[in-house]
C-alpha positions in Angstrom: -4.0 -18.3 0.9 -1.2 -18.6 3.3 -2.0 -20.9 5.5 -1.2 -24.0 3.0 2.7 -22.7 2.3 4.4 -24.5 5.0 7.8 -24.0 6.1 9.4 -25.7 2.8 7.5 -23.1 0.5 8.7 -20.0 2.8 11.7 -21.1 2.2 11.6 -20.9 -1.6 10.2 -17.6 -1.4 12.8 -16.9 0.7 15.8 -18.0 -2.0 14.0 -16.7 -4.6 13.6 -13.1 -3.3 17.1 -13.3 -2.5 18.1 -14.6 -6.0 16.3 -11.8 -7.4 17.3 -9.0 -5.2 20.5 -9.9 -3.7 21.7 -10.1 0.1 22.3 -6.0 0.0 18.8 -4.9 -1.2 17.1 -7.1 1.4 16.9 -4.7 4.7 15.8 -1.6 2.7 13.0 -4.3 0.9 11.8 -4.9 4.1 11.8 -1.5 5.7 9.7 -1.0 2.6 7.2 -3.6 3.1 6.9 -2.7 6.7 6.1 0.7 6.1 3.8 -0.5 3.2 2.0 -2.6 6.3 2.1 0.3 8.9 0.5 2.8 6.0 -2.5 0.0 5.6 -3.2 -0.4 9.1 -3.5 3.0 9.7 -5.5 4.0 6.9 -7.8 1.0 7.9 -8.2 2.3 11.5 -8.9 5.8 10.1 -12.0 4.3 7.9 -13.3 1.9 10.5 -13.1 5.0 13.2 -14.8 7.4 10.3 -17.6 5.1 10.2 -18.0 4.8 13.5 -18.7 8.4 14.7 -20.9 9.7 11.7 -24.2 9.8 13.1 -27.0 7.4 12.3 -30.1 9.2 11.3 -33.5 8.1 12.8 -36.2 8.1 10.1 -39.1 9.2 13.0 
C-alpha cells in the first residue's frame, strides 16, 4: 500500500496532518502512534510465542 507514495505524497500527508493538528499537537501524536506500534508488536510476539509452545498432539 505504501510502497507507491513516494516522497511527494509523504509530503502531503505530512502538511496535511499538520494543517489538521497543528505544529503543538504533533510530538504527543507521535508518542501516540509509537506507543500504538510498540503495543502491536508486543501483542504479536505474545501470540506467535503462544502458538509456539502449546503442544502438538500425536494421533498414535
Amino acid at each position: 500500500m505504501l510502497q507507491n507514495v513516494g516522497f511527494p505524497g509523504l509530503m502531503m500527508i505530512l502538511v496535511v496532518v499538520l494543517i489538521i493538528f497543528g505544529p503543538s499537537k504533533l510530538p504527543e501524536l507521535g508518542r501516540a502512534v509509537g506507543r500504538t506500534l510498540h503495543e502491536f508488536k508486543s501483542s504479536a510476539k505474545e501470540l506467535v510465542s503462544d502458538s509456539k509452545e502449546e503442544p502438538t498432539e500425536n494421533k498414535s
